[in-house]
C-alpha positions in Angstrom: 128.8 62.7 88.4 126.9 59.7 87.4 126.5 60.4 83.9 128.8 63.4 83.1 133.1 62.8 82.0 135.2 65.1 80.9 132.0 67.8 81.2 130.3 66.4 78.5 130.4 63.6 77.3 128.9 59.6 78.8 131.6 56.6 79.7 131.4 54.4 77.2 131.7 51.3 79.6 128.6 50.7 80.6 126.0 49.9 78.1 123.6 52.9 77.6 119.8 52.4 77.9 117.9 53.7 74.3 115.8 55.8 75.1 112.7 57.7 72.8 113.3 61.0 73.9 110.7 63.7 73.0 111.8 66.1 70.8 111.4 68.9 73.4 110.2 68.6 77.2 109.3 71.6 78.7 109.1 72.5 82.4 107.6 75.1 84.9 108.7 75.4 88.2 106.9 78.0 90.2 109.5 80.5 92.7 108.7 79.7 96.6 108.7 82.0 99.6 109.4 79.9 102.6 109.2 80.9 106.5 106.4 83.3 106.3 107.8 85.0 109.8 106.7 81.9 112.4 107.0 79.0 110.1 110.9 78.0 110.0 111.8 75.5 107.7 108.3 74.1 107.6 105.6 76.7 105.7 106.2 77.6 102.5 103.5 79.1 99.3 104.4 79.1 95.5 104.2 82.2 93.9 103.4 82.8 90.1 106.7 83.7 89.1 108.8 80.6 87.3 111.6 79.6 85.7 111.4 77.2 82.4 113.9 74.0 81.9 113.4 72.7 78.1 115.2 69.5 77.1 116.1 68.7 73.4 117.7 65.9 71.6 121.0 66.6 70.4 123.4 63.3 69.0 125.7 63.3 71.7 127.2 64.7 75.1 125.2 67.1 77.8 125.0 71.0 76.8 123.6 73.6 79.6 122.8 77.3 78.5 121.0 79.4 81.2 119.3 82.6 80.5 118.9 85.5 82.7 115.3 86.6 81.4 115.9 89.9 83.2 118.9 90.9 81.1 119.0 88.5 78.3 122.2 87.5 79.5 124.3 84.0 79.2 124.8 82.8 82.8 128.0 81.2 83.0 127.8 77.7 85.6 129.8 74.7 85.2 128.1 71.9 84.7 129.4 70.2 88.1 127.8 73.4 89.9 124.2 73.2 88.2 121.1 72.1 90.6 119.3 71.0 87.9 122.1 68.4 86.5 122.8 67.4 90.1 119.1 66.6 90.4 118.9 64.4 87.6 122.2 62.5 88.2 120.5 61.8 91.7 117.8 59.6 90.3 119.6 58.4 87.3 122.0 56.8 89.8 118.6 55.4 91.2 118.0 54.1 88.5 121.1 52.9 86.4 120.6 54.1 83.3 122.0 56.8 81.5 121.2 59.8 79.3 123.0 60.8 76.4 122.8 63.6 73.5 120.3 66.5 75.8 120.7 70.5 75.5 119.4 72.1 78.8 117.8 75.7 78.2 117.3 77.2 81.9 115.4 80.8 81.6 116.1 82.0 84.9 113.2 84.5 86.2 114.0 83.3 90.1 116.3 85.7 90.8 119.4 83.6 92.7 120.5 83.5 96.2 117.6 85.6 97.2 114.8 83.6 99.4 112.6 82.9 96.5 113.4 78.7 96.3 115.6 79.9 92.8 117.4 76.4 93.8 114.2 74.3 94.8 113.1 74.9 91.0 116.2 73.3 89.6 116.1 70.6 92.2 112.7 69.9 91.3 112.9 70.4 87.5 115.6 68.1 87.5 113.9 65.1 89.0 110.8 65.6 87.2 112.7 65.9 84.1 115.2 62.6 84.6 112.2 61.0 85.8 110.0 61.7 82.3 112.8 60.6 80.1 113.7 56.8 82.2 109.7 56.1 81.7 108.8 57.5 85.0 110.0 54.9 87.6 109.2 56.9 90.6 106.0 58.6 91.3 105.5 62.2 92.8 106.0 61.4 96.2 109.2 59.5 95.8 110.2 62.8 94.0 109.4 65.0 96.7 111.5 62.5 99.1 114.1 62.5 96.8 114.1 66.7 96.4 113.7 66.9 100.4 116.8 64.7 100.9 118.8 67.2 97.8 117.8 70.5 99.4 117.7 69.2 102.9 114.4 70.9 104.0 110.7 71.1 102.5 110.0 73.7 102.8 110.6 75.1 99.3 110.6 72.1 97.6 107.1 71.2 98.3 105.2 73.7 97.1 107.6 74.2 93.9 106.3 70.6 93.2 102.6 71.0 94.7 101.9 74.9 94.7 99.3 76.6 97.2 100.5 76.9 100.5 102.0 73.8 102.0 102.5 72.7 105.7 105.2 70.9 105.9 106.0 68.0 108.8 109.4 65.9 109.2 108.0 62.5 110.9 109.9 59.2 112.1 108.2 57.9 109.2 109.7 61.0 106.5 107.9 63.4 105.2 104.4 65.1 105.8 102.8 67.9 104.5 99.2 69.7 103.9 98.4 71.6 100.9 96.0 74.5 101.1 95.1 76.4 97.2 94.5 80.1 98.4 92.6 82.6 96.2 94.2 85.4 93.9 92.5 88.5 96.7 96.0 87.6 98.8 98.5 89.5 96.9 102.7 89.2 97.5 104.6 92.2 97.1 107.6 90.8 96.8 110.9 93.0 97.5 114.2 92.0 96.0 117.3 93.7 97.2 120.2 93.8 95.1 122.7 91.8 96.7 122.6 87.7 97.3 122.7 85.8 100.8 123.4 82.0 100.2 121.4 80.1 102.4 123.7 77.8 104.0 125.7 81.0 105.1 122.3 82.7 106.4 121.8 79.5 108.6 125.3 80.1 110.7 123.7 83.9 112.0 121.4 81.3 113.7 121.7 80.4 117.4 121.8 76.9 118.5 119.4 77.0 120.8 116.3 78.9 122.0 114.3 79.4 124.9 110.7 78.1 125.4 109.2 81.2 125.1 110.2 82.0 121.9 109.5 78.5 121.3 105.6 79.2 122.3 105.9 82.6 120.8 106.4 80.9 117.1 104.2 78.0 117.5 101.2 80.0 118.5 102.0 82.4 115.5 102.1 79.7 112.7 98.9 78.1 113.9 97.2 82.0 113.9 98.5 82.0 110.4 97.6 78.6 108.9 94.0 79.5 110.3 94.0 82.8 108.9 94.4 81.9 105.6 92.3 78.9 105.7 89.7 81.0 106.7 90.8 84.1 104.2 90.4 85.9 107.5 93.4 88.3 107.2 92.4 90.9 110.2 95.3 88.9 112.5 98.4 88.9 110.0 100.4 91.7 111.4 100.4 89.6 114.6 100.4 85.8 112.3 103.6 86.6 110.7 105.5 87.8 114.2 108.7 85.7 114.2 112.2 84.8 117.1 113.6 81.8 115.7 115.5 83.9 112.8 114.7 87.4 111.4 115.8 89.4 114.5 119.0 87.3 113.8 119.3 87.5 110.1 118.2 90.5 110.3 121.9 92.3 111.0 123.1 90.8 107.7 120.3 93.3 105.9 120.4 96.9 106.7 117.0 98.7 107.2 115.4 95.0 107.2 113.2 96.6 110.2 112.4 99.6 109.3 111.8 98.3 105.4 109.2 96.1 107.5 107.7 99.4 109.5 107.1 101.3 106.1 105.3 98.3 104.1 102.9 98.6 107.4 102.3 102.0 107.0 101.8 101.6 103.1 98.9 99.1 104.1 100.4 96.0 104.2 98.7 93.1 106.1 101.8 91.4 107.0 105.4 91.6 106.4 108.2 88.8 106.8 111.6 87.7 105.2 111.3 85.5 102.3 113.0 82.4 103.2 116.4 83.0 104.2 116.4 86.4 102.1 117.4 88.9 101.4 114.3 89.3 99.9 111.0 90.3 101.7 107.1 89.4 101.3 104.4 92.1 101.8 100.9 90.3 102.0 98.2 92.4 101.1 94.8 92.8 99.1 94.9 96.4 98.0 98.0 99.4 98.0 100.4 97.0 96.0 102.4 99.6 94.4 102.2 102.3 97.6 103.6 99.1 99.6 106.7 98.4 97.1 107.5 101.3 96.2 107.5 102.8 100.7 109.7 99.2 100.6 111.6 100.2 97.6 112.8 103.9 99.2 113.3 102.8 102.6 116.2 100.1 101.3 117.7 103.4 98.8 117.8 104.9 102.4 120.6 102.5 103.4 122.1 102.5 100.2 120.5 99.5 99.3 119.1 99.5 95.4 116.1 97.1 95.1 113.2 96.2 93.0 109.7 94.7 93.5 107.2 92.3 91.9 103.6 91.8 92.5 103.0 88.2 92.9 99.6 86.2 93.6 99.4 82.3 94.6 100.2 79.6 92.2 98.2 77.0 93.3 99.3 74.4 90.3 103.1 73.4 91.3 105.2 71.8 88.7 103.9 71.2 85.6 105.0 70.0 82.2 104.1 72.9 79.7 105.1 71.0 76.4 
């Protein structure tokens, strides 16, 4: 790592850049649920549940503690292995300067390895914090680039940086994307299995190829959906959020994922998809939160599967520094 040795501590061979660092930065990343059924790596919508990065001035070295908010626990990651320190070594290398004497406080509400972009917040929190204390070289965009290129899709990343619901387009020319703010009458019950599926495992229960009518089949689903909730028109959701590029295949690595999906529908749910690469799963509705989660919630217990679930609306704001 750029500007970690021995774990801690800076080389001392290069000259170090002073720096006025602020007595304490403090950063909200909002959690992500990307896919939406149709929209494989390219739809995405932050949801008001976030995790919180604050940066204080110590005299020397790099300290990392990270807080399990859920349990009050001490989550124990080496530094090598943490998203956010990998961020910020990314653009310090861009840069060439260095930063010396910071504690990192992480409180972890993003539950991780679960579909709900727990990684696109420390990705994004790291940029955005390495870019406040160098003076801000770069502006937003060249962050989103830069978290694009880290996580190697947009379609968390995005809307952890811009909120709302975010299209998302990779062009000859990079990156693309449309951001749409949607109103707190959509509700996400959002269902959270206790186990983990990392993401780049998920991605091998993928085919290589598909046909063109699952092709056609997606692409006329994402466009009912962007246009659904443009228009806050939500009659057509069951049918928007209709997926075959990869819940009926990572499907098999969650039991009951289908008929967790049938029961939210019965409870009154508008529509029902993986979240991201899951194993967690998104119920949109407007009314019957607590009727949907908890039909969700006793349908996984049926396949011995203990889970949880959180009512969630839109946050339409992104990334933002709080102090």
């Amino acid at each position: 790592m750029f500007f970690l040795q021995d774990n801690v501590k800076i080389t001392k061979n290069i000259v170090q850049m002073q720096m006025r660092l602020s007595p304490m930065i403090k950063i909200r990343v909002p959690a992500t649920t990307a896919n939406l059924g149709p929209g494989f790596d390219c739809l995405g919508i932050a949801l008001n549940l976030y995790n919180y990065f604050t940066i204080e001035k110590i005299e020397e070295g790099l300290e990392a503690v990270l807080v399990d908010q859920s349990s009050g626990n001490i989550l124990d990651l080496p530094l090598e292995n943490n998203l956010f320190i990998q961020a910020m070594d990314e653009l310090l290398q861009r840069t060439g300067r260095k930063i010396d004497g910071i504690r990192i406080t992480e409180e972890i509400n993003i539950p991780f390895a679960r579909g709900l972009g727990s990684s696109a917040s420390a990705v994004v929190a790291g940029l955005v914090a390495a870019n406040c204390l160098t003076g801000e070289p770069f502006q937003e965009e060249e962050l989103i680039e830069m978290a694009v290129d880290i996580e190697g899709h947009p379609d968390n990343v995005v809307p952890a940086f811009k909120g709302g619901f975010i299209i998302n387009v990779i062009s000859r020319n990079g990156l693309c994307y449309k951001k749409l703010e949607l109103g707190d009458d959509l509700k996400f019950v959002v269902l959270i299995p206790d186990f983990e599926l990392k993401t780049n495992a998920v991605r091998q229960a993928l085919p290589e190829k598909i046909g063109y009518a699952d092709a056609v089949f997606n692409i006329s689903r994402a466009a009912l959906l962007t246009a659904s909730l443009y228009t806050r028109d939500y009659k057509q959701m069951r049918t928007a959020m209709e997926d075959r590029l990869h819940q009926d295949y990572r499907s098999r690595l969650i039991p009951g994922f289908f008929q967790v999906m049938e029961a939210a529908y019965e409870a009154g749910a508008l529509g029902v998809a993986l979240s991201g690469s899951g194993p967690s799963m998104i119920a949109v509705a407007e009314d019957n939160m607590d009727e949907i989660g908890r039909a969700m919630v006793e349908t996984f217990k049926e396949h011995e599967i203990k889970a949880s679930y959180l009512v969630k609306t839109t946050d339409n704001q992104g990334c933002r520094i709080v102090n």
